[in-house]
N, C-alpha and C positions, 0 to 999 in steps of 0.2 A: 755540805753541798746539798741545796733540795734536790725534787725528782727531777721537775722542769730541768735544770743546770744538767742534769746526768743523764736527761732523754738526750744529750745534744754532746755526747765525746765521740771522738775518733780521730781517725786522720785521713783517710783519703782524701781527692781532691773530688770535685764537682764538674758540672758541665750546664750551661746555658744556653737553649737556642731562641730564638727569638721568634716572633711570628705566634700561632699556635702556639700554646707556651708546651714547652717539654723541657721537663728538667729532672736530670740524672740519668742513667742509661737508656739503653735503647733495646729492642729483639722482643721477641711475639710473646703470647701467652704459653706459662708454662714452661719458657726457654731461657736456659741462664745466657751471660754472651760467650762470645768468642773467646774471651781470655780466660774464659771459666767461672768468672765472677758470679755472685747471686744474683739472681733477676729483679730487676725493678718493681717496683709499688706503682703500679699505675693507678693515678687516680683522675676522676673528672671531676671539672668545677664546672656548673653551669650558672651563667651570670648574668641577670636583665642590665647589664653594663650601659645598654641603651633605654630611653622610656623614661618614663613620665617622675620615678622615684631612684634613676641613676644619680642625681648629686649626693643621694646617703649611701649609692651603694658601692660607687666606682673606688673608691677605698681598698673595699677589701682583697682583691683579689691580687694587687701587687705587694698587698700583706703576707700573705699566703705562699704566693709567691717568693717570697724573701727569707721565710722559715726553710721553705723546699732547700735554697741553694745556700743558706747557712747549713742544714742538717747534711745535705749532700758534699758539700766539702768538709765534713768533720766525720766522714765516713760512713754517711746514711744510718736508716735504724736494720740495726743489728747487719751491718752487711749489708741492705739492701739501699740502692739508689731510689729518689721518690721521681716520680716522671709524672708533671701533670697534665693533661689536657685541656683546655680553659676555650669556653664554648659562649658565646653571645646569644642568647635567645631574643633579644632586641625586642623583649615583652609581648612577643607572639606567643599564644600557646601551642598551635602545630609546628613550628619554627624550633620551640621547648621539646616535644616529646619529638620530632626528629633527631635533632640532635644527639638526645640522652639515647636512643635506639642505638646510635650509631655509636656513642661511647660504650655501651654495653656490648650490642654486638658486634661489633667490628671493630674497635681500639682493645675490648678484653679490658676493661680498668676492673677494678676491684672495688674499688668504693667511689662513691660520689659526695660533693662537698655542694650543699644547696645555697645560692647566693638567685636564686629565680624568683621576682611575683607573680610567675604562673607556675608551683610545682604541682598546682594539682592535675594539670595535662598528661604529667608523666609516672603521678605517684602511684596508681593503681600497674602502670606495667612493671615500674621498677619491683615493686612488692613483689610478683611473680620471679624476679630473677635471684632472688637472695641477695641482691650487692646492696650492702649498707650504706644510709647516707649519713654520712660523719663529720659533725658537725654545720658549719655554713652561719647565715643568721638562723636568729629563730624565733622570729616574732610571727608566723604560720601557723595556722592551725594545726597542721602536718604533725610539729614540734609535739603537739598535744595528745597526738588522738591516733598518730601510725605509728606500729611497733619497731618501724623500719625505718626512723627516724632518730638519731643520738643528738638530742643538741649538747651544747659546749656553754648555756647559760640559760637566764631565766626564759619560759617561755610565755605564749598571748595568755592562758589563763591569771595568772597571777599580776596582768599588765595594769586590773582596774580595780581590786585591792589596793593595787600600788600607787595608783593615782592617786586615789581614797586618801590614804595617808600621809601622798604626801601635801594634799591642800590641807588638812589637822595640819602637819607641820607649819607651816604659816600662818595659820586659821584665820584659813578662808572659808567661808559655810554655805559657800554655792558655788556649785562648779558647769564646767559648757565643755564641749567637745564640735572642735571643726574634723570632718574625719574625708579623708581622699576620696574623689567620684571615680577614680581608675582603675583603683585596683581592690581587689576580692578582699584581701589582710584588712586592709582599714575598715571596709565596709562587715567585716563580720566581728569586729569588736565591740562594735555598737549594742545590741541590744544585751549581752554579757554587763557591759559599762553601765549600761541602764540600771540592770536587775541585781547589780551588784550594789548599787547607790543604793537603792530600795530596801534590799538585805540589810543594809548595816543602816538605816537610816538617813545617811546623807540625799542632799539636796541636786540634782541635775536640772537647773533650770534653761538649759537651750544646748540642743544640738544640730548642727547643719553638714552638710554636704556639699565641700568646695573642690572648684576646679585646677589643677595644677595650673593651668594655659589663661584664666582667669586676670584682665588686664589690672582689679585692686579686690581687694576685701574690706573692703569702706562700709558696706551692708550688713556683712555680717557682722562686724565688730560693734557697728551700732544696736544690731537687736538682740548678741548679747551683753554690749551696757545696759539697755534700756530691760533685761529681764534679770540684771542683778546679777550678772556671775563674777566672780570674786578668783575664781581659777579658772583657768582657760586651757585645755588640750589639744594640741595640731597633731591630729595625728596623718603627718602627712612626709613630704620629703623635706630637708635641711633648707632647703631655699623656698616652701612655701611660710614654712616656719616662722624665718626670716619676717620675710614678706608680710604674712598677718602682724607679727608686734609691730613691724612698723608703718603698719597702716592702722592700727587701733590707736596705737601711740598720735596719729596726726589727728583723729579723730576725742582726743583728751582722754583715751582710755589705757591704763596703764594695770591692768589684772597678773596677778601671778603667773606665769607660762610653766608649764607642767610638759616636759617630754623626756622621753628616755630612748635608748637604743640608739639606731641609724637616725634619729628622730634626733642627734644633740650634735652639734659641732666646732671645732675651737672657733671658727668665726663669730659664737654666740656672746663672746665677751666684751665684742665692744660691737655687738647689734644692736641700733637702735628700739625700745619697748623691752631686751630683754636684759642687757647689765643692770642686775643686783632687781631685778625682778623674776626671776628665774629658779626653780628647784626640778629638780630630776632625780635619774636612778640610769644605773648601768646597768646589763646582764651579768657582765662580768668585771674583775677590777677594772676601774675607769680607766680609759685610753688618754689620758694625760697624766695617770699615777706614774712615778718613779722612787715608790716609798720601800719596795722588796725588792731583793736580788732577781725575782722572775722577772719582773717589770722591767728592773734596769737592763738585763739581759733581752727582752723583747727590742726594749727603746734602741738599743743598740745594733742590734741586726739588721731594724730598721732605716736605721739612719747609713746603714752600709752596704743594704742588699736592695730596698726599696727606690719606685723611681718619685719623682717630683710629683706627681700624684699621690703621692701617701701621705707621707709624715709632716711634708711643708707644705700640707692643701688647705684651705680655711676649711674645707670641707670634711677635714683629717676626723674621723669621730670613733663609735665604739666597734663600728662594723669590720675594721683593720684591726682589733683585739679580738672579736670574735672570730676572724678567718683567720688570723695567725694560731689563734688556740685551738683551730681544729687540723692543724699540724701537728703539734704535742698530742693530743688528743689519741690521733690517728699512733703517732709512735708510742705510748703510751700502752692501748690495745696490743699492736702487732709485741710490745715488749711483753706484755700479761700472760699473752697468749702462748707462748712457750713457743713459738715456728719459726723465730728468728735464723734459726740455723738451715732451714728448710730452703728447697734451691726458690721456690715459688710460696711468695705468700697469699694465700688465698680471703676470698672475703667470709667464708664460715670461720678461717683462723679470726678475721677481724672481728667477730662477730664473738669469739670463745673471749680472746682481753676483752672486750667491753663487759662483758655478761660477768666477770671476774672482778670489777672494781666494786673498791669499797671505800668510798665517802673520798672519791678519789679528786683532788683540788686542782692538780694540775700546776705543782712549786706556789699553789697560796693565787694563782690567778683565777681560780674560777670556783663557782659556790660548790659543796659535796657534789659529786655525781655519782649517781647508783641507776644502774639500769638493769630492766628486769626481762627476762626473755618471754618473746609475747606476749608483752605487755606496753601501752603508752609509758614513754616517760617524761608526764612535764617538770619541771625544775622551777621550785616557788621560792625564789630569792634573788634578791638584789643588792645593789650597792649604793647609799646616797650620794649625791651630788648638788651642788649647787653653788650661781654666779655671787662672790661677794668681790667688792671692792673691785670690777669689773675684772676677776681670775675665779677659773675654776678651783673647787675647793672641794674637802670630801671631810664638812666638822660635823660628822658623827661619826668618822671611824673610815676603817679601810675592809672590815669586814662586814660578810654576807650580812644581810638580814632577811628571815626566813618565815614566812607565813601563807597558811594554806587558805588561798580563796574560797570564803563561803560556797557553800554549794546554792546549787540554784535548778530549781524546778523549772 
């Protein structure tokens, strides 16, 4: 039996309330409940659920959700119930650092689960409180560059490396990038994506700056035909994605499409511009694998804890692997860390398991994790993907591939 399988025995049962989500016990910080049981894991998820790049992200969060109340009725980790709190920051950044205020201060959660594209509103106070944020997406710079960040997969440095090869993969020898006007992630991958082409030689002949709310992309698909790009990068939400190949596509242009992460989704297989024009990369194993006992054990909780928003959405992609595996993630830590027996788990406990793994996979779903105390940890590996025969496919393997982005002046 791997780890993943053994993060997840017991027997108790669970509990569901709807609304604000809360799952698994109840009673204040510090305090077991009435019947004597161990106190809950509170944790916060804060989620741009609403905004301009909710169709990649609305996914994960009833992923997440759906570990919680698999793990809580098979008897929580180690005794403990998980109780989430699950916050909309509806892409406001004061909206964002309220909220997380209020999960800190006043909910007492332990750890925080980042599903926000404004976490920079909030990351310099969280840093002040000690509460780790564990797992989430993590295509953020945050991911890269705050010690108080654990991602659960690859992160944005290694995003344009990864590009890099995967147009060699199809040799293509000129590549373009459409990158989101909304939000801060897309916009700071750019000059990295730039000076990364340049490092290694490759060619970036056009990049633009498109609108989500944008009635076509007829303009842009034309001035990067007309400057020769042979790959093309959206680095945007699932449905501008969309949207651009099938607007290039009317315009006679049919270019490789190059995305990964929240960036990919099962409706991409019979999008028009993008079946069987298509190669990508995951963070972590791909969210339509069912090749490992982890996976199948994921697929299946899902299809019995999760609501119609997940797993049956076209929009279903890797953001729902990624916040289900910063549930294991999270039980994983609280297991390392020896405090299972302890009436209250704390976030320095969460904080002692992470800081204790070693090349830790997470049952084969997620590349090594090693994390370093006070220290950034990006995670420079992925997983290939790509549309053949209009189905997602993974013909190079089902594991990481791991390469450290040039550095760059």
């Amino acid at each position: 039996m791997n780890r993943l399988v053994k993060l997840f025995t017991g027997v108790a049962a669970g509990l569901m309330l709807v609304g604000t989500v809360v799952v698994g016990g109840v009673g204040g910080i510090g305090a077991a409940s009435a019947s004597g049981s161990l106190a809950p894991i509170k944790v916060g998820e804060v989620c741009s659920c609403t905004g301009p790049l909710a169709s990649s992200i609305i996914v994960g969060p009833p992923a997440y959700a759906a570990w919680a109340k698999y793990t809580n009725a098979h008897g929580g980790i180690d005794g403990h119930k998980v109780q989430i709190i699950e916050v909309d920051d509806a892409y406001n950044p004061a909206t964002s650092l309220t909220e997380v205020t209020k999960l800190i201060a006043v909910d007492h959660v332990v750890a925080l689960v980042d599903s926000s594209d404004v976490d920079a509103a909030w990351s310099k106070y969280v840093d002040t409180t000690g509460v780790p944020v564990v797992g989430g997406g993590s295509s953020g710079i945050l991911e890269d560059q705050d010690p108080n960040w654990f991602a659960v997969g690859q992160t944005l440095d290694d995003y344009f490396i990864n590009f890099i090869d995967a147009a060699k993969k199809v040799g293509a020898g000129t590549m373009g990038e459409f990158y989101c006007a909304e939000a801060a992630t897309c916009q700071e991958g750019v000059a990295p994506f730039e000076a990364t082409a340049k490092k290694v030689g490759e060619k970036v002949a056009y990049v633009t700056q498109v609108s989500f709310s944008a009635p076509n992309y007829d303009a842009q698909c034309l001035a990067a035909k007309q400057a020769g790009v042979q790959a093309l990068t959206v680095a945007d939400a699932v449905s501008v994605v969309e949207a651009v190949a099938n607007d290039c596509l009317k315009q006679g242009y049919t270019p490789w499409q190059i995305a990964l992460d929240g960036a990919v989704a099962e409706s991409f297989q019979t999008a028009p511009g993008l079946s069987n024009h298509f190669i990508g990369s995951e963070p972590d194993l791909p969210f339509f694998s069912n090749q490992t006992p982890a996976a199948k054990l994921m697929n299946s909780i899902l299809k019995k804890y999760a609501d119609s928003t997940t797993i049956a959405s076209p929009n279903y992609n890797e953001q729902a692997t990624q916040m289900y595996l910063s549930g294991p993630l999270l039980a994983a830590a609280v297991k390392d860390s020896g405090a299972g027996s302890s009436k209250t788990i704390t976030s320095a406990d969460i904080r002692k398991g992470l800081y204790s793994f070693h090349n830790e996979t997470l049952g084969g779903m997620a590349p090594p994790l090693n994390y370093k105390k006070g220290q950034p940890n990006p995670i420079d590996c992925w997983y290939w993907i790509r549309i053949q025969q209009g189905k997602f496919t993974t013909p190079y393997g089902v594991k990481p591939v791991c390469v450290k982005p040039p550095k760059i002046s």
